[in-house]
Legacy VTK file of the C-alpha trace (Angstrom):
# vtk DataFile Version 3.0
C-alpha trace
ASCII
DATASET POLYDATA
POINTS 324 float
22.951 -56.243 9.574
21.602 -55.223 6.141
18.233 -54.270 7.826
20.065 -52.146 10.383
22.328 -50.459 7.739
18.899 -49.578 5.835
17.268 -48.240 9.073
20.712 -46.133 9.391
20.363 -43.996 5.895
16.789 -44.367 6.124
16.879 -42.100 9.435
19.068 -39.378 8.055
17.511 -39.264 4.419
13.786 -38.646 6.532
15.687 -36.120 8.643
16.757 -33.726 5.277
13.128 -34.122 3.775
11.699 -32.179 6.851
14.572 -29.247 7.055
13.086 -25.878 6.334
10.310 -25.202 3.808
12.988 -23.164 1.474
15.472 -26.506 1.183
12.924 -29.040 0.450
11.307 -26.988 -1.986
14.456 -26.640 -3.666
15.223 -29.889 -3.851
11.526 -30.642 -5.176
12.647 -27.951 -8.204
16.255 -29.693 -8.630
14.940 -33.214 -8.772
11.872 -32.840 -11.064
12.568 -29.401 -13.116
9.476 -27.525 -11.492
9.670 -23.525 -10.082
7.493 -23.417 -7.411
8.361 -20.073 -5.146
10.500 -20.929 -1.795
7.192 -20.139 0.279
4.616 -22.879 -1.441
3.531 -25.395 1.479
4.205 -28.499 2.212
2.669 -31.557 3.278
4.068 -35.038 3.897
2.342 -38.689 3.499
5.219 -40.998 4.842
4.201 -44.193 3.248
3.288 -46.701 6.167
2.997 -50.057 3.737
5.115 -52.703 4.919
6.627 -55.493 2.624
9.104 -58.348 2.764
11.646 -56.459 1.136
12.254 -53.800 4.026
15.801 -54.616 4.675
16.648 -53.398 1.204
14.379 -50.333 1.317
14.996 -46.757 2.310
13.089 -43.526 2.875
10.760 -42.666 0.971
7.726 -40.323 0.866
5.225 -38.332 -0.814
5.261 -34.794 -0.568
2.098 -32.402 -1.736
2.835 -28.745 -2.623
0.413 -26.132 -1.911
-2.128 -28.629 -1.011
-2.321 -30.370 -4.853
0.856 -31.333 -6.711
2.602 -34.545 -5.336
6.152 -35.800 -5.521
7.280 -39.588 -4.634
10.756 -39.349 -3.758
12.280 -42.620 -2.912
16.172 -43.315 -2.182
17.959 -46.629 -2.613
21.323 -48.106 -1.413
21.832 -51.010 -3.785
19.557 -52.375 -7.187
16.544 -53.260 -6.576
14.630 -54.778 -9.604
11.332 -55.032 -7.656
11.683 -51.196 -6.689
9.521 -49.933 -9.366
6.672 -52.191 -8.331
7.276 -51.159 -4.771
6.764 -47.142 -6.308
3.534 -48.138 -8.673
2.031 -49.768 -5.212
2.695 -46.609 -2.702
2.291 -44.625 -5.615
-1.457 -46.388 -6.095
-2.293 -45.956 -2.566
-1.703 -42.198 -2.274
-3.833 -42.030 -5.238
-6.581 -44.239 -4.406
-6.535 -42.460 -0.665
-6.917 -38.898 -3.048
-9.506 -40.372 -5.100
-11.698 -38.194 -7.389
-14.820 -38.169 -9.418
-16.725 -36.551 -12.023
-20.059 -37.285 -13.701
-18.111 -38.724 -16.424
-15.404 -40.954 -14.961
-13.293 -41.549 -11.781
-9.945 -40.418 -11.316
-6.484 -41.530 -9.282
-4.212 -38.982 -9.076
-0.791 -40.295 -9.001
2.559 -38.544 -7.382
5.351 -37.544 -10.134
8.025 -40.495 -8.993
11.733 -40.437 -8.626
14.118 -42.879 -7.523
17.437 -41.878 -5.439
19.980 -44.254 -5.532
22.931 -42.891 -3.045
25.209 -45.700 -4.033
24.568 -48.189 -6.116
25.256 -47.188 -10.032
26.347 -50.309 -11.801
23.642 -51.854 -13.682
21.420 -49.080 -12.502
19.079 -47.748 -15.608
18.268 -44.093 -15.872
14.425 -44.996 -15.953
12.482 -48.277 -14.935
9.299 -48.663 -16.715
6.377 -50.818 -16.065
4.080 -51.656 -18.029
0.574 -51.890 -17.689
-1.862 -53.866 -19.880
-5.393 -53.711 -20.373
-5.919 -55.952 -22.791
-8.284 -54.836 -25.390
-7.924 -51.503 -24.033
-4.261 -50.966 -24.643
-1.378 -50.169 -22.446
0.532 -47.559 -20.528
3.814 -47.415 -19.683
4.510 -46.208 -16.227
7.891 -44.619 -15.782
10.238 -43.849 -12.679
13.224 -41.557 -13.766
16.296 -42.091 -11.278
18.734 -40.116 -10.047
22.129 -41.625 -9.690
23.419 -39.814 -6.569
27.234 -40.992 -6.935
27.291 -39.628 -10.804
26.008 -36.004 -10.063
28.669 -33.772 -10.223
28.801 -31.808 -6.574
28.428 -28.475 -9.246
25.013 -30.173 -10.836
24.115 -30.544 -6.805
24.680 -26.739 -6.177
23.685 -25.660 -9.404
20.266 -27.758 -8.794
19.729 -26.526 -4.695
20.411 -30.185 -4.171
22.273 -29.192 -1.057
20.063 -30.890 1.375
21.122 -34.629 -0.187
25.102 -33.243 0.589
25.692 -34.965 3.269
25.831 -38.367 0.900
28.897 -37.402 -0.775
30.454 -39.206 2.506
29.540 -42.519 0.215
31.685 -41.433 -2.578
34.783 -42.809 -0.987
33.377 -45.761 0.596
34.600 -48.492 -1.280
37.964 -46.838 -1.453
38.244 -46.648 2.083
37.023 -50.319 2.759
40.325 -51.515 0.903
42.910 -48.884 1.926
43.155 -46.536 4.248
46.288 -45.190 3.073
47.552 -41.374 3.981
46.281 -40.158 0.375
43.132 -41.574 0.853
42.534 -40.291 4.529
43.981 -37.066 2.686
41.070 -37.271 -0.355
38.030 -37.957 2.764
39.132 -34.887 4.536
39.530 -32.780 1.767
35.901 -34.031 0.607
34.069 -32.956 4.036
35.607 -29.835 4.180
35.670 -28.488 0.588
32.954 -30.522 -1.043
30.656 -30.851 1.433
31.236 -27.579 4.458
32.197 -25.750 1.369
28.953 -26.697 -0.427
26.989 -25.888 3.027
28.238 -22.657 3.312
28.053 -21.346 -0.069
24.572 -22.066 -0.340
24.141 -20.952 3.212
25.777 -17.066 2.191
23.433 -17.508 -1.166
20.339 -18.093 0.975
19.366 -21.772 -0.137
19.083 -22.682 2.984
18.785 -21.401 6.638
20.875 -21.110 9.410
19.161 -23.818 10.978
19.552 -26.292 7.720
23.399 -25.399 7.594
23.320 -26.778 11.345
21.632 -29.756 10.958
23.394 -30.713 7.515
26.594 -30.724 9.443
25.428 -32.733 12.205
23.967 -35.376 9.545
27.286 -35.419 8.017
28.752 -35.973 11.119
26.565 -39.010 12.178
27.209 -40.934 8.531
30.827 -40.103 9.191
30.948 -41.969 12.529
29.009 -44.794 11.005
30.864 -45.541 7.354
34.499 -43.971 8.863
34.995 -43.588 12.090
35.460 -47.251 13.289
38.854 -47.780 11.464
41.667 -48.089 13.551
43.478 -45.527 11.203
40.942 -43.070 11.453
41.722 -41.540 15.342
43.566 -38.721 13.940
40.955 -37.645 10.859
38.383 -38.316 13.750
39.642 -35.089 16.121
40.253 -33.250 12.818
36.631 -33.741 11.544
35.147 -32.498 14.974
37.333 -29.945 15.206
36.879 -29.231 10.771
32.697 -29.509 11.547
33.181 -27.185 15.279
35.288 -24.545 13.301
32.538 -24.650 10.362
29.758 -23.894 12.782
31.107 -21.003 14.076
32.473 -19.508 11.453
28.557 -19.795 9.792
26.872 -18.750 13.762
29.416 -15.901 12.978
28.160 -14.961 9.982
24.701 -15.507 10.912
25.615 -13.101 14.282
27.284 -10.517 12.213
24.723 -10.457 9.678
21.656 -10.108 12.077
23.849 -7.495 13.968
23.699 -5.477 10.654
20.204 -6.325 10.478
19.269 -4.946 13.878
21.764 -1.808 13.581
19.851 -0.736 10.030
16.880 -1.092 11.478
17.628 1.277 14.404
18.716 3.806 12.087
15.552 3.727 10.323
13.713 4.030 13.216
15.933 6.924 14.757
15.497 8.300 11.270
11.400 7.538 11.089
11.700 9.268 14.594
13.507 12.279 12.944
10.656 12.706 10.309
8.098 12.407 13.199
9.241 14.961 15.202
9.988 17.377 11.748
6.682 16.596 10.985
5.311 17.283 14.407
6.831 20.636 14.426
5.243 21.246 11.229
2.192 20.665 12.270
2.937 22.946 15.162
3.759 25.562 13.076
0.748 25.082 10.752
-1.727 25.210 13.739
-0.248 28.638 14.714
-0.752 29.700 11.237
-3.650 28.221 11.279
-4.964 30.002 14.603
-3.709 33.298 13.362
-5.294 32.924 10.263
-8.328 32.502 12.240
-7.364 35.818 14.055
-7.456 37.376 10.960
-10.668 36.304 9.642
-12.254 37.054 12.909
-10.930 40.488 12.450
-11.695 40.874 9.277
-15.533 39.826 10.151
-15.334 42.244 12.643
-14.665 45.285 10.778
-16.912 44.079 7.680
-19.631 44.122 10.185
-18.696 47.837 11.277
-18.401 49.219 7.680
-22.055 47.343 7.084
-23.078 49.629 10.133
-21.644 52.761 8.756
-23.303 52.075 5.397
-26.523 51.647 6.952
-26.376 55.108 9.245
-25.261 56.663 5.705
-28.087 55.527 3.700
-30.554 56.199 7.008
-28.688 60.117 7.100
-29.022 60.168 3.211
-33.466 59.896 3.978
-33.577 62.648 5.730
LINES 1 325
324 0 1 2 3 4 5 6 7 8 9 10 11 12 13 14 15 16 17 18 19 20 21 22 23 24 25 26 27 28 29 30 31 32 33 34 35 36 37 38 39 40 41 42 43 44 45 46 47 48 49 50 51 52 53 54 55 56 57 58 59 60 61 62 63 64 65 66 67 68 69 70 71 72 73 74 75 76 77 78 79 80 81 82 83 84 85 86 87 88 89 90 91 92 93 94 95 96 97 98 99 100 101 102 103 104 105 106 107 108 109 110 111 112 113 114 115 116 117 118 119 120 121 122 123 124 125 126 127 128 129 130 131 132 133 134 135 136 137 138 139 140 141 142 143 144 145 146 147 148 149 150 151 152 153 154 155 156 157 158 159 160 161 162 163 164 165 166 167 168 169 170 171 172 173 174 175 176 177 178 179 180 181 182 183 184 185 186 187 188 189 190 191 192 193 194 195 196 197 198 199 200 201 202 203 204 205 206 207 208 209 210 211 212 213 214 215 216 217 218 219 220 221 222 223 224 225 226 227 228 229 230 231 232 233 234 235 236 237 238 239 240 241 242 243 244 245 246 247 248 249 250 251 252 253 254 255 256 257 258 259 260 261 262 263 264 265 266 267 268 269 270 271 272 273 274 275 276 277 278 279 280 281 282 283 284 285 286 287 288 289 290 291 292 293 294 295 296 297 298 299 300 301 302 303 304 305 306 307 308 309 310 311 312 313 314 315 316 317 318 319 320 321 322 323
């Protein structure tokens, strides 16, 4: 059960790491306080090392922007006091698989790492650090900072671009709504998905945070954790219909938007061209009218030619008259 919960958040937290370029990039800024432009690339190394621990392991991943800076983001249900061991060891491999030389030395690379945990906070310290010992050579501390996902305020999230982790605020009332499932508390879940988290997904939607495409899928994310932590209680039926129809009215309102914006799009642009076309054919007549300036000026210096040549005649039968 544990493993298949796991394999649950694991699937949806790998599914808002590959939204668009813009979102992840953001969240790569929020989570480790960098300002790389919302066009850098990306590349992903999913970490493929199995260990004994898997049923109490989620997503995680190292991404590389613009082909040389990497991030290890990995996310976390409950404590784990072997997790920083498990981030040293992927963390190792990427680096050993990137390995570098000089004529001096050799050199492993490792990704900047940060823990998610999107539950768990008790007990939970804001950086693990491992140490490493050399002996005679000394030590080095090797530290993870973590984010504690259920103590960011939904304003840090926004204020950070965090929006692509929103669908998680579903958790916040989890343990709540395992012990009652009274009217105020169905109350407090609905007005969390459709203030807190739709609001959240639209506002940064209208600020351009994310795309059309992210708001989409961030709704349908939200509605897949809701049907797995919610929907099963009896006392849910009537929240059910009214978060379908709270996430169907959401997505149209935003396809609305997103119509009505690309219909001013398209209209503006017409008008420039009609207006481009304008200037063409102003210009064209221009032209027109130059060229017949042109050709009569031509005219005229032909004519001109013409009657310098018969005044050189004249001047020549003068001066041949004047001889005799």
């Amino acid at each position: 059960m544990a493993e298949q919960i796991s394999h649950i958040f694991d699937k949806v937290f790998k599914k808002i790491l590959t939204l668009s370029t813009k979102s992840v990039i953001n969240m790569i800024n929020g989570l480790f306080e960098t300002h790389y432009p919302e066009n850098s690339t990306i590349t992903y190394n999913w970490t493929e090392f199995m260990d004994t621990e898997l049923r109490r392991t989620l997503a995680d991943t190292i991404i590389t922007i613009n082909g040389r800076y990497s991030y290890h983001i990995e996310a976390q249900l409950e404590k784990d006091d072997d997790i920083v061991f498990r981030v040293f060891e992927y963390g190792y491999h990427h680096a050993d698989h990137m390995r570098a030389s000089s004529t001096d030395y050799y050199v492993l690379h490792f990704p900047e790492p940060k823990i998610i945990y999107l539950y768990a906070t008790k007990d939970i310290p804001d950086t693990y650090t491992l140490r490493l010992d050399f002996g005679t050579q000394g030590y080095f501390d090797y530290q993870v900072p973590v984010l504690k996902y259920l103590e960011t305020t939904l304003d840090e999230l926004n204020q950070k671009k965090l929006i692509i982790l929103i669908p998680f605020q579903l958790l916040k009332l989890r343990k709540l709504l395992e012990k009652n499932r009274s009217p105020e508390n169905l109350q407090a879940l609905q007005n969390l998905i459709r203030h807190d988290i739709l609001g959240s997904i639209e506002t940064n939607y209208a600020l351009g945070n994310i795309s059309i495409n992210d708001a989409y899928r961030l709704q349908r994310l939200t509605k897949q954790l809701y049907n797995y932590i919610y929907a099963h209680y009896a006392e849910m039926k009537e929240l059910n219909d009214m978060t379908d129809e709270s996430l169907l009215l959401d997505i149209d309102i935003i396809e609305k938007q997103y119509e009505k914006a690309l219909a001013e799009m398209e209209s503006a642009l017409a008008e420039k061209v009609s207006a481009l076309a304008e200037k063409d054919s102003a210009l064209a007549e221009k032209d027109s009218a130059l060229a017949e300036k042109d050709s009569a000026l031509a005219e005229k210096d032909s004519a001109l030619a013409e009657k310098d040549s018969e005044i050189e005649s004249l001047k020549a039968e003068i001066e041949k008259l004047k001889q005799r």
